[in-house]
C-alpha positions as CSV (number, residue, x, y, z in Angstrom):
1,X,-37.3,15.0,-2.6
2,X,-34.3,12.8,-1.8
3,X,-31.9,16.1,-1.3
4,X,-34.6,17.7,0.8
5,X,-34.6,14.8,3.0
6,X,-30.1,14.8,3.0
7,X,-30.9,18.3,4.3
8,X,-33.1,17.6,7.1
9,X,-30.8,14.6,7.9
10,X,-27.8,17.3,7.9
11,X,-29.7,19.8,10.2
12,X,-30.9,17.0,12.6
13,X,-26.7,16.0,13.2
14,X,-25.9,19.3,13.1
15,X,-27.2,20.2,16.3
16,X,-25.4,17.3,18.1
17,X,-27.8,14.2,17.9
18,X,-25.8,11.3,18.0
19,X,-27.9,8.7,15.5
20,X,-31.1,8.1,14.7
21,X,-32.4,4.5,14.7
22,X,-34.9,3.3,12.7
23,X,-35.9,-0.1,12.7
24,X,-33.2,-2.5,12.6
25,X,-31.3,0.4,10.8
26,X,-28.5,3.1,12.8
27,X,-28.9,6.2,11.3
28,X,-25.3,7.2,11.7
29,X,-23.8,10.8,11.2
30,X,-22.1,11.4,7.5
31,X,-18.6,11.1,8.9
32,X,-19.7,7.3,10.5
33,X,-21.1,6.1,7.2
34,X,-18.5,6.7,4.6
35,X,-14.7,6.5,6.2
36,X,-12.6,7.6,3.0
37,X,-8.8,7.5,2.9
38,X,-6.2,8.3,-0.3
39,X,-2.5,7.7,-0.5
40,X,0.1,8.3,-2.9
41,X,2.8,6.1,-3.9
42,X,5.1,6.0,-6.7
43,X,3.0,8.0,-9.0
44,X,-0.1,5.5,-8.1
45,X,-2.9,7.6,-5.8
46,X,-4.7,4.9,-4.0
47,X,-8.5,5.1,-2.7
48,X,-10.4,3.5,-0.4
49,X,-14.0,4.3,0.9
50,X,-15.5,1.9,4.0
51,X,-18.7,2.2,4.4
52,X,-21.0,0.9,7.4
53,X,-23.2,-1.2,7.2
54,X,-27.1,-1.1,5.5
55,X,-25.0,2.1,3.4
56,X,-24.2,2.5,0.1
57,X,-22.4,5.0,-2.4
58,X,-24.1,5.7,-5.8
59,X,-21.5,5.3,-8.8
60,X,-22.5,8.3,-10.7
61,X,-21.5,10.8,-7.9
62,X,-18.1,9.5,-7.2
63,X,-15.3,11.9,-8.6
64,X,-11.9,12.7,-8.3
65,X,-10.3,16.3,-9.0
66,X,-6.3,16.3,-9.7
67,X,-5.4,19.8,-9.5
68,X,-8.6,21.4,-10.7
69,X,-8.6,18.9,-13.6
70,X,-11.7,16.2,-13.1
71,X,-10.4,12.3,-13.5
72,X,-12.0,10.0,-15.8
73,X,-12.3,7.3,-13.1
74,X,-12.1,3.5,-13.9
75,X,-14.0,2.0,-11.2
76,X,-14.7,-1.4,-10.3
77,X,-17.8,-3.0,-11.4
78,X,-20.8,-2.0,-9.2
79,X,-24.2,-3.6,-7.9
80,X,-27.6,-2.8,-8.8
81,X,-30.0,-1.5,-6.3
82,X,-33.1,0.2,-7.1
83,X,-32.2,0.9,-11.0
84,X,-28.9,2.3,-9.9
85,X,-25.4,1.5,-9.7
86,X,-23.9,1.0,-6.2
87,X,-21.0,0.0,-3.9
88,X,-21.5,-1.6,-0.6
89,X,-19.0,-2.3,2.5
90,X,-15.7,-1.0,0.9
91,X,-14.7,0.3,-2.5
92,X,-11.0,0.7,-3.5
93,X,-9.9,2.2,-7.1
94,X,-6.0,3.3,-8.3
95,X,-5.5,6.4,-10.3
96,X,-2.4,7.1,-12.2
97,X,-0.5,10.3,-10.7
98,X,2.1,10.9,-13.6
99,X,3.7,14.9,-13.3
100,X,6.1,15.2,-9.7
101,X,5.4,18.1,-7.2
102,X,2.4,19.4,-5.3
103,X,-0.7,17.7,-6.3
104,X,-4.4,18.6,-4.6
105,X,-6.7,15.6,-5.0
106,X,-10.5,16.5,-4.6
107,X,-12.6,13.3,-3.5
108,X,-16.7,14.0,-4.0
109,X,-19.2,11.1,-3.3
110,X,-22.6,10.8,-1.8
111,X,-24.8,8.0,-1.0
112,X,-28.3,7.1,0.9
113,X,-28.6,3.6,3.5
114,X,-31.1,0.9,2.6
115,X,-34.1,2.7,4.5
116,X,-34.1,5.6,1.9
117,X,-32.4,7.9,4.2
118,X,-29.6,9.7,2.1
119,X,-26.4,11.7,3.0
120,X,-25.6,15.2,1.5
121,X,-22.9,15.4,-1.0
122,X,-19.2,15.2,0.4
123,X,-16.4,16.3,-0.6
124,X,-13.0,15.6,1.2
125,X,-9.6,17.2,0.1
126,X,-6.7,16.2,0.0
127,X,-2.5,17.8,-0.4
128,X,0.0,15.6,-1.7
129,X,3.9,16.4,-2.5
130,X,4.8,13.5,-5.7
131,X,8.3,12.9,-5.8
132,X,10.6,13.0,-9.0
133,X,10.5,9.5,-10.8
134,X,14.5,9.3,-9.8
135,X,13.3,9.5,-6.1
136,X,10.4,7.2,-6.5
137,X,12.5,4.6,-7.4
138,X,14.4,4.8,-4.3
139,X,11.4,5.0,-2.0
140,X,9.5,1.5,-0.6
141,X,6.3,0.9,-3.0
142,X,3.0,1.0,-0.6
143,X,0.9,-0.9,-3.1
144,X,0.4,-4.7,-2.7
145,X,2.8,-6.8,-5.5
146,X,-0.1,-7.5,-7.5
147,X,-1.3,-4.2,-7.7
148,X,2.1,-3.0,-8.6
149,X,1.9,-5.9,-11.6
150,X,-1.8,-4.6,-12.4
151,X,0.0,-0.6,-12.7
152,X,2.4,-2.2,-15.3
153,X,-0.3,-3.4,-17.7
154,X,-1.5,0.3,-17.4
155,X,1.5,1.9,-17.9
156,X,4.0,-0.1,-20.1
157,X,3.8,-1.0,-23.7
158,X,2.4,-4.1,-25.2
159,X,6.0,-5.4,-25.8
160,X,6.9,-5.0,-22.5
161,X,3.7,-6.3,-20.9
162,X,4.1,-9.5,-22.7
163,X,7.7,-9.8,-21.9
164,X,7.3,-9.0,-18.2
165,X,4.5,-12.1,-17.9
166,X,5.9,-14.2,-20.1
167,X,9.2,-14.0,-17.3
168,X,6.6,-14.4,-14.7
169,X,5.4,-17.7,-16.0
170,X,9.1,-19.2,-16.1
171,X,9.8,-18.1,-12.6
172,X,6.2,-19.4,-11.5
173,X,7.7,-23.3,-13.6
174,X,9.3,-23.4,-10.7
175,X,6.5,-23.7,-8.5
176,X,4.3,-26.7,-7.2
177,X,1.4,-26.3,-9.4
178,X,3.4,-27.0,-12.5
179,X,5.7,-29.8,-11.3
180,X,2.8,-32.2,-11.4
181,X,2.1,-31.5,-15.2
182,X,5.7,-33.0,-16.0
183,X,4.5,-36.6,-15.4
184,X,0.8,-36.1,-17.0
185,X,3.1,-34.8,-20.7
186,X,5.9,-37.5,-20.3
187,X,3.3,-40.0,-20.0
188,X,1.8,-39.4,-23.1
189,X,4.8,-38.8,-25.0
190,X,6.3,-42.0,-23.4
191,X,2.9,-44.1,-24.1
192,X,2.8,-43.1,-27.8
193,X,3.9,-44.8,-31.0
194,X,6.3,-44.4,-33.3
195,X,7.5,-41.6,-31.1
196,X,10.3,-39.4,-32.5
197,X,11.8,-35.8,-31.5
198,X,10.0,-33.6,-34.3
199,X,6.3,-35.7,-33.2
200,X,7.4,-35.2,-28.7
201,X,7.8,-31.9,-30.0
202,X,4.4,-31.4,-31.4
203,X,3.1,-33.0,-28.9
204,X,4.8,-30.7,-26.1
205,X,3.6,-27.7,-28.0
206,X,0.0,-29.3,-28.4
207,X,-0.7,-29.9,-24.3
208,X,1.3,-26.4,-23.6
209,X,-0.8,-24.6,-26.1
210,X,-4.0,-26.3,-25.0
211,X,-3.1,-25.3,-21.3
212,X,-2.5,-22.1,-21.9
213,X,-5.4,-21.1,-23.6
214,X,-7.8,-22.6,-20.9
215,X,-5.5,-20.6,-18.1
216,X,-6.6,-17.6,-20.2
217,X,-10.1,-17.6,-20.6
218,X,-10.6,-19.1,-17.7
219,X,-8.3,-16.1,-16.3
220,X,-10.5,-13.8,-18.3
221,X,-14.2,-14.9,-16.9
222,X,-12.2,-15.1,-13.6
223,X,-11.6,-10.9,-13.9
224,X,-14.9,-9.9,-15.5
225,X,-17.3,-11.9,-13.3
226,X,-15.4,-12.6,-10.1
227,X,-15.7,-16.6,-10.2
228,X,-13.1,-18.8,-10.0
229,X,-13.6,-21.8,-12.7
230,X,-11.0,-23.4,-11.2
231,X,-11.8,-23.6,-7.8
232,X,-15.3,-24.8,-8.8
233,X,-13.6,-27.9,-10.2
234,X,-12.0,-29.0,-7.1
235,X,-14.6,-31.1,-5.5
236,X,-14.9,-34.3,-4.7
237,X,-16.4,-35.5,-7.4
238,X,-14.5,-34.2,-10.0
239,X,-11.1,-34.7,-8.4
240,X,-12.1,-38.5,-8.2
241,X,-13.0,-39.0,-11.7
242,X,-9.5,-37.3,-12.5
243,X,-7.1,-39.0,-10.1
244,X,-9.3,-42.3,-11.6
245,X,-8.6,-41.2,-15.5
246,X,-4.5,-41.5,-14.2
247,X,-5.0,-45.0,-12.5
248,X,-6.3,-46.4,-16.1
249,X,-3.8,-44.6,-17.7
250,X,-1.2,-46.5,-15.2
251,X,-2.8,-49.8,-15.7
252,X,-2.3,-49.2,-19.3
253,X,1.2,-48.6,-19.1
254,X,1.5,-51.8,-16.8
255,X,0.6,-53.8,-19.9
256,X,-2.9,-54.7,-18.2
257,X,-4.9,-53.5,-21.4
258,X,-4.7,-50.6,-24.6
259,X,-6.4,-48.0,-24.7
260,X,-6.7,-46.8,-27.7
261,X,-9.6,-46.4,-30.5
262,X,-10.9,-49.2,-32.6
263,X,-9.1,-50.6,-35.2
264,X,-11.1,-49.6,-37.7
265,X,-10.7,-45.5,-36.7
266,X,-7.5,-45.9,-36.4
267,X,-7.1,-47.4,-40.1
268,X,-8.8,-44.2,-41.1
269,X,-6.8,-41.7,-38.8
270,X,-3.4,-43.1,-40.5
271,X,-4.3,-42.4,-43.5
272,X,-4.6,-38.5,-43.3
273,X,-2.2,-38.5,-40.2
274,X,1.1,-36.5,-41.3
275,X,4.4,-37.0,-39.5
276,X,3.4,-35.1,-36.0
277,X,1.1,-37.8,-35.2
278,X,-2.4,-39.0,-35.3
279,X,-5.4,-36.5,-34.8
280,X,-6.5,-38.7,-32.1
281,X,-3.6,-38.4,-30.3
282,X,-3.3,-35.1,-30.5
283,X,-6.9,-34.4,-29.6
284,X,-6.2,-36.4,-26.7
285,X,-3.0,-34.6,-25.8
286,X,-4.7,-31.3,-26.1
287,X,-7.4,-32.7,-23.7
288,X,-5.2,-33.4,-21.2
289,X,-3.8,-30.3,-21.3
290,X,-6.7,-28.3,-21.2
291,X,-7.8,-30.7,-17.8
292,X,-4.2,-30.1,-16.2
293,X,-4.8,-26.3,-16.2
294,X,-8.1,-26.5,-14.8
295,X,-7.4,-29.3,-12.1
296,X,-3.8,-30.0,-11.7
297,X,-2.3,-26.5,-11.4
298,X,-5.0,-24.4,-9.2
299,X,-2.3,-22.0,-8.1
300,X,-3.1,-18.1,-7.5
301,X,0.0,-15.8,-8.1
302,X,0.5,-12.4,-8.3
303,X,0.9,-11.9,-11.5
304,X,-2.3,-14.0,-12.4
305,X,-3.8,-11.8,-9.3
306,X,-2.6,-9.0,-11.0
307,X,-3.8,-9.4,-14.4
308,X,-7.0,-10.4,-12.7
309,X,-7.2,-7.0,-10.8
310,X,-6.5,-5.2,-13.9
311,X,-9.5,-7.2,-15.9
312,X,-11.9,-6.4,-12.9
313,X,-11.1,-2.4,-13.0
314,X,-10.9,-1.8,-16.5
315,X,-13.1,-4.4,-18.2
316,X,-9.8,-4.7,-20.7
317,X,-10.2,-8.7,-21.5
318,X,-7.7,-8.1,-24.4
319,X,-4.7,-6.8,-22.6
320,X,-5.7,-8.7,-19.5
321,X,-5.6,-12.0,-21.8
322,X,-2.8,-11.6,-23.8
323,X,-0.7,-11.5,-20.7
324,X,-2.3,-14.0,-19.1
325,X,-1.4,-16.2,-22.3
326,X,2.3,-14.9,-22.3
327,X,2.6,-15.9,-18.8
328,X,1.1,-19.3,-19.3
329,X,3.3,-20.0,-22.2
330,X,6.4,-18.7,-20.1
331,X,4.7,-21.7,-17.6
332,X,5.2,-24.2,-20.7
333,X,8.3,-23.5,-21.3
334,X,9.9,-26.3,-19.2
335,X,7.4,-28.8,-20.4
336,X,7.8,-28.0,-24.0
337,X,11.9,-28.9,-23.2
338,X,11.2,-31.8,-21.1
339,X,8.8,-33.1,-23.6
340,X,10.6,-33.2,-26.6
341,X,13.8,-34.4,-24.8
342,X,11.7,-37.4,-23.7
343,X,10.8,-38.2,-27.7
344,X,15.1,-37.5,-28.5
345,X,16.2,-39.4,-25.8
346,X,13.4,-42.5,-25.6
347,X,14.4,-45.8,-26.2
348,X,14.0,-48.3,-29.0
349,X,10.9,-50.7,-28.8
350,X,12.3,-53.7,-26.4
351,X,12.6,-54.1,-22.7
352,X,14.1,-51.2,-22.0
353,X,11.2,-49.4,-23.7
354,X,8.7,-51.8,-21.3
355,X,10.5,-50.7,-18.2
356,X,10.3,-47.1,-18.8
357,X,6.5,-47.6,-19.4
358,X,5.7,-49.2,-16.1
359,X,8.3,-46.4,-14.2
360,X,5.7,-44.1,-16.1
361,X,2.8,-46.1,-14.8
362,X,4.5,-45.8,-10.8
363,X,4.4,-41.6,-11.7
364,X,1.0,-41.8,-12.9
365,X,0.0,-43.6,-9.7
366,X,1.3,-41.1,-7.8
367,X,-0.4,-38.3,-9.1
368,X,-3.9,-39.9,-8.4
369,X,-2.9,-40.4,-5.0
370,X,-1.3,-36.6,-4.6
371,X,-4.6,-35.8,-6.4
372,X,-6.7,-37.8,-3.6
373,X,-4.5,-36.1,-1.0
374,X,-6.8,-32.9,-1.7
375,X,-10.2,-34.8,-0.5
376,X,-8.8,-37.4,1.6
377,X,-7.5,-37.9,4.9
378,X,-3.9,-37.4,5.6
379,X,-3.0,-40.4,7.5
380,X,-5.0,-42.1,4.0
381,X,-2.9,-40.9,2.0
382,X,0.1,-41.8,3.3
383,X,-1.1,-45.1,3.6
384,X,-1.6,-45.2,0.1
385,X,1.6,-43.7,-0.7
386,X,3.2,-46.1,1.5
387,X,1.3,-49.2,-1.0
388,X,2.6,-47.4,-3.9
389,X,6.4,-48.1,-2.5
390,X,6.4,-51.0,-0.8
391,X,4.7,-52.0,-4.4
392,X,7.3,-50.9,-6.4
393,X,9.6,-52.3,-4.0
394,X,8.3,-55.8,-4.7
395,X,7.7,-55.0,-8.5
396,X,11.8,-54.6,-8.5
397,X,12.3,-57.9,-6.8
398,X,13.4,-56.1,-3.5
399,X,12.8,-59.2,-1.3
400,X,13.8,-62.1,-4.0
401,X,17.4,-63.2,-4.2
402,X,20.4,-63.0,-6.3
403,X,21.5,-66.1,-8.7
404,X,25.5,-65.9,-8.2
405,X,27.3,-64.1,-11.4
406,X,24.4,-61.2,-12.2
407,X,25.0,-58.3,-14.2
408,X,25.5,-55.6,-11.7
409,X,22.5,-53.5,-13.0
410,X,20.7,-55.9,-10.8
411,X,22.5,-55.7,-7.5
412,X,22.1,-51.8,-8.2
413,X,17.9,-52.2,-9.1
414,X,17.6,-54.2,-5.6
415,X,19.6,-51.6,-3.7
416,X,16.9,-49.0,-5.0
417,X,14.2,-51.6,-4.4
418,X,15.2,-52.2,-0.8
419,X,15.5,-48.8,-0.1
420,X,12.2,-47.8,-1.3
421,X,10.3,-50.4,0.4
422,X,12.2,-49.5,3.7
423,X,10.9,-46.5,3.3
424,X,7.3,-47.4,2.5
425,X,7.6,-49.6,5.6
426,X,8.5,-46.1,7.1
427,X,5.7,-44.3,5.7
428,X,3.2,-47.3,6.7
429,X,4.3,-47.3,10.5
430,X,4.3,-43.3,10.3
431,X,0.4,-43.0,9.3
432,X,-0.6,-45.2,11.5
433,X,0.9,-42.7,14.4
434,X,-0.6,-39.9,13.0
435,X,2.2,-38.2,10.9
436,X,0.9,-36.4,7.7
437,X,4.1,-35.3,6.5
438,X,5.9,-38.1,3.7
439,X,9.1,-36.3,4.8
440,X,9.0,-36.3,8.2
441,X,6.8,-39.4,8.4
442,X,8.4,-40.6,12.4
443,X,7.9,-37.3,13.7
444,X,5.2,-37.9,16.4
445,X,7.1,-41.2,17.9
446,X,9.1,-38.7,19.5
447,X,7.4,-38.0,22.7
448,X,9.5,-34.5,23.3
449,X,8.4,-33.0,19.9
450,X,4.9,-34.3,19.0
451,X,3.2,-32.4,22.2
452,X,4.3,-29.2,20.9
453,X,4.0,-29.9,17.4
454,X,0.4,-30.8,17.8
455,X,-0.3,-27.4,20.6
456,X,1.6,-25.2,17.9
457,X,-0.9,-26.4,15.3
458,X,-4.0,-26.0,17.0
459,X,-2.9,-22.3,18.4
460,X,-1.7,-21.5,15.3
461,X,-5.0,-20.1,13.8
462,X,-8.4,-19.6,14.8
463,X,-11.0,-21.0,12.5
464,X,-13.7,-18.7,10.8
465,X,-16.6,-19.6,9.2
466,X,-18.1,-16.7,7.1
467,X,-17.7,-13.0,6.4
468,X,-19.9,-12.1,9.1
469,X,-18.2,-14.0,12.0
470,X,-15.2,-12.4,11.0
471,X,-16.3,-8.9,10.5
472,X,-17.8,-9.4,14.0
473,X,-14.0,-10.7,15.4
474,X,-12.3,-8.0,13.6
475,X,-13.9,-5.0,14.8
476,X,-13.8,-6.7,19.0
477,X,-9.5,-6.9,17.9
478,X,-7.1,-5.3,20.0
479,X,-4.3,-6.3,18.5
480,X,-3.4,-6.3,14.4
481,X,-5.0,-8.9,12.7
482,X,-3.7,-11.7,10.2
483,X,-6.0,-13.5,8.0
484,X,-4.6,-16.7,6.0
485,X,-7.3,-17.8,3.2
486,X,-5.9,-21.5,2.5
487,X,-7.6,-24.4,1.0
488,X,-6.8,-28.4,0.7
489,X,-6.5,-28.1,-3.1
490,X,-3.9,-25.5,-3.1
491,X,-0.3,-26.0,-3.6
492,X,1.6,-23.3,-2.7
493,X,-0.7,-23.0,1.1
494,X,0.8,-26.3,1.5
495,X,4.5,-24.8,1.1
496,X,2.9,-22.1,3.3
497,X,2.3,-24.5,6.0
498,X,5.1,-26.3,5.3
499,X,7.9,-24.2,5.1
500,X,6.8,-20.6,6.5
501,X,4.3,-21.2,9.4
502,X,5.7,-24.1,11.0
503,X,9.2,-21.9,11.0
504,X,9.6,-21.1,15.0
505,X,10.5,-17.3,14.4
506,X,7.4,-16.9,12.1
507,X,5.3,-18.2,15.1
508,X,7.1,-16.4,18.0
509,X,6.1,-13.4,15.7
510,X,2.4,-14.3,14.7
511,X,1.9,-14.2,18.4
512,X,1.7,-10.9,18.4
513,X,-1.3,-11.1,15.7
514,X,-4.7,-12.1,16.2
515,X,-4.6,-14.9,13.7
516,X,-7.5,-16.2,11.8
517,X,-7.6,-18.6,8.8
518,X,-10.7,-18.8,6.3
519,X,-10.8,-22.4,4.2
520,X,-12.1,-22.1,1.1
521,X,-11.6,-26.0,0.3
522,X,-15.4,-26.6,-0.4
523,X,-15.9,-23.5,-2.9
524,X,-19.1,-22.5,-1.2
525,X,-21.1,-19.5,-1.4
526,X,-20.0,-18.4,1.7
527,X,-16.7,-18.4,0.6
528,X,-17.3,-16.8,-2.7
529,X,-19.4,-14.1,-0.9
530,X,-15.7,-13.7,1.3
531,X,-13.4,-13.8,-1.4
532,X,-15.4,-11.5,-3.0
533,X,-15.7,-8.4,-0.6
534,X,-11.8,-8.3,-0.5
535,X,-11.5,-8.9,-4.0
536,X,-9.8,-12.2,-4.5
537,X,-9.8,-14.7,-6.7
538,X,-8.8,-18.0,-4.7
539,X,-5.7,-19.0,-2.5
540,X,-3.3,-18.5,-1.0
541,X,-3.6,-15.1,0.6
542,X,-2.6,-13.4,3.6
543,X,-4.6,-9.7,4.8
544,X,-3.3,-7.8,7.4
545,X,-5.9,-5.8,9.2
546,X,-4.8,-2.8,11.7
547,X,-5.9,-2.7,15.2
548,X,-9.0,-0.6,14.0
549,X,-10.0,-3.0,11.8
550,X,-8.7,-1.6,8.3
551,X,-7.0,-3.5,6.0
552,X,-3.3,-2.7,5.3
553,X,-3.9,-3.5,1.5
554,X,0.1,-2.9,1.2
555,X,1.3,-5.6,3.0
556,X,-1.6,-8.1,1.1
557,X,0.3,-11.2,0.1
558,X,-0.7,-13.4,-2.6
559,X,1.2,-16.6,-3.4
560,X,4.0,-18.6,-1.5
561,X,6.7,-16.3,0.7
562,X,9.6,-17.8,2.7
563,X,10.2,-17.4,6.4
564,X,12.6,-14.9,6.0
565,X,10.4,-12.9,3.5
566,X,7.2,-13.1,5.9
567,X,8.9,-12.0,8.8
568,X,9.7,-9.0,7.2
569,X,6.3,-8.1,6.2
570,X,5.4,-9.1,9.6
571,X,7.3,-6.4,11.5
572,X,6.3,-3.9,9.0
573,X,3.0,-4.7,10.0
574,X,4.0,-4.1,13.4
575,X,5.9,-1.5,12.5
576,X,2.6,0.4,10.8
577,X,0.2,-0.4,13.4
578,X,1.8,1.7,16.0
């Protein structure tokens, strides 16, 4: 019955008839509902099918013919919709293109729209010419850089897939979300007893090993589900109770009180402690590290992007894991070195062991307030920032005198005290102006700069709400769109804002963009629904959308980029849109 109806349908267009409407349903002609496009790059033969909307494609009639030879296809995961497996709005799948020369790619689907109404079978074709693998290499990759990353895991050995993430993670050390960690493991290794270098180093290995194996499963449910644990945990709530573990952790170092279990646990835990250290410890080491990954170090990369992608498409949890674990040790790596050269390096009991306890205790207070930064106001945080200096400053006797005849270690602790609590004083006068920047914290006292400073910000990006309002903006463009998906709790959209859109040549050029941000700060389902149709997993990300409305799925960027590299997938942009 359903193919006699596609065949009325089919007669009925043929003879010219625009649409059909029914209800609140446009009965649109074939070529309207299902907009298909492929591309080959570099041995990778991309696909994309839009659909319009209230249509759908069945799974079971999608296939691809390479030559004559019929694909096994490893599609995404689909929805359910009357006992069957579907795809709504847009469906993109990568197919691996090995042997060079002429290739004929065959594209069948069909699919019906939510009044019952369904299409006749289609079936496009398509001629490519693949290039030798020697002039591949030479030619610009089309796919986005973490679907280049999720090729490799199809593609390359195990050895090298571990290798290549496991270089990943130390490159992404280097980045924001780990910085913060540093602190959280010298803290503990700084606040334990009888701390030695073969004990820092257990402990090191502990909180890096615990880290990693929550950034893997939690990587893992991320690609087989779509939801972000991660993001989930950065509410309000939650963040609170964190940043408030670090203040007693600080207070503790400070000398105010011990934490620590009772005596009489602790008798027991020595007893069948080794050399490494007490269980306790450790369980509380491994604790922390397992709350750092989830809370501390929300960053999305590409490589984790990638990795995810590849999970998502192939349902491979193994591969996917394993090289999401290599890249999270690779991430480790620095803290396992800082760690255990803070137990080689750390003091004997005495006051220079109490001094580098409450410096600890200053750190600790300062990631609770960069923790807050993600819920509170700016001009709140650097108010509190500017009490942790001025503080400090006071703590080191800043504003006290000198008895004639000190050591010089003195005059050298009050020149760093002074200079800090001058530049609390800074930070205090600053927040109360409006700044929200700790390093440019007197910017809007200048009257030339802060007008344009504050225009440029407020021009910068329009605000949208939900996929809907910006599906509606989209297709009313006439000009290429940019999309930036930011939230508070991210790190690297920070060094976004920060460093590449507040750079004047990256806004001269985003002027020639419609450019609309989406925050995803508050995790709602409104945002997962967004970050869902495109396929992502959290922020940062940049989409660039062509003046027709179609997503330039090359030129996707997830992560941090500098000025210099965003202008250059700017103009290509540009450069594609024409």
């Amino acid at each position: 019955m359903r193919w006699l109806v596609a065949i009325l349908f089919f007669c009925f267009n043929l003879f010219g008839f625009g649409f059909v409407q029914q209800g609140s349903v446009d009965i649109v002609p074939v070529e309207k509902a299902y907009k298909p496009s492929v591309a080959l790059h570099n041995g990778i033969l991309e696909v994309n099918i839009t659909m319009a909307p209230k249509t759908y494609l069945y799974k079971k009639e999608i296939k691809l013919f390479i030559n004559g030879k019929k694909v096994d296809l490893k599609l995404p995961p689909a929805q359910k919709l009357h006992g069957e497996e579907v795809y709504q709005k847009q469906l993109n799948f990568i197919v691996d293109v090995p042997k060079s020369g002429k290739q004929k790619v065959v594209l069948e689907y069909q699919g019906c729209n939510e009044i019952g109404i369904c299409y006749p079978p289609q079936k496009k074709v398509y001629e490519f010419v693949q290039k030798s693998k020697r002039a591949q290499k030479t030619s610009k990759p089309k796919l986005s850089e973490e679907e280049s990353i999720a090729a490799t895991l199809k593609h390359e050995s195990l050895g090298i897939v571990l290798l290549t993430f496991f270089g990943f993670g130390l490159l992404l050390a280097l980045t924001p979300c780990v910085f913060p960690m540093i602190p959280i493991l010298s803290s503990l290794i700084v606040g334990a007893k009888n701390m030695n270098t073969k004990k820092a180093f257990f402990y090191s290995f502990v909180y890096v090993l615990a880290m990693s194996v929550t950034y893997t499963v939690a990587g893992v449910l991320a690609g087989l589900f779509g939801a972000n644990l991660q993001s989930a945990l950065q509410n309000p709530v939650v963040i609170t109770l964190f940043a408030l573990i670090f203040v007693a952790l600080a207070m503790s170092m400070f000398g105010f009180y011990e934490i620590g279990l009772p005596a009489s646990w602790q008798t027991k835990l020595t007893k069948t402690s080794d050399e490494a250290g007490s269980k306790g410890g450790i369980i509380g080491v491994a604790i922390m590290g397992f709350l750092s990954a989830l809370i501390v170090g929300p960053c999305v990369a590409p490589p984790l992007a990638g990795a995810l992608i590849y999970i998502g498409q192939t349902g491979d949890a193994v591969l996917g894991g394993l090289a999401l674990f290599a890249m999270s040790l690779g991430m480790g790596m620095p803290l396992l070195l800082i760690g255990t050269g803070a137990g080689k390096f750390m003091p004997k009991p005495g006051g220079w062991m109490e001094a580098v306890s409450r410096v600890f205790g200053v750190v600790m207070l300062g990631v609770a307030i960069w923790m807050l930064d993600r819920i509170l106001p700016a001009q709140v945080t650097m108010l509190l920032w500017a009490a942790l200096f001025i503080g400090s400053a006071v703590y080191l006797r800043a504003l006290e005198g000198i008895e004639p005849g000190a050591h010089w270690f003195i005059y050298f602790k009050k020149s760093v005290g002074i200079i800090i609590f001058i530049y609390g004083v800074i930070l205090m006068i600053g927040a109360f102006s409006g700044a929200t920047s700790l390093i440019k914290p007197l910017a809007n006292l200048s009257a030339s700069k802060a007008p344009l400073q504050n225009i440029e910000k407020k021009e910068l990006f329009e605000e949208v709400k939900d996929y809907q309002e910006f599906e509606k903006i989209v297709k009313s463009a006439k000009k290429p769109v940019l999309l930036d998906i930011t939230a508070k709790w991210c790190a690297s959209c920070k060094e976004l804002e920060h460093n590449t859109f507040s750079d004047p040549k990256v806004q001269q050029k985003m002027e020639q963009f419609l450019t609309l941000r989406l925050d995803v700060t508050d995790n709602s389902p409104s945002d997962k629904e967004f970050l869902k149709k495109f396929g992502l997993y959290g922020p940062p990300a940049i989409l660039f959308f062509d003046s027709n409305g179609k997503e330039k799925r090359g030129l996707r960027i997830i992560g941090y980029k500098s000025p210099e590299e965003f202008l250059q997938i700017l103009d290509q942009a540009l450069k594609d849109n024409r």
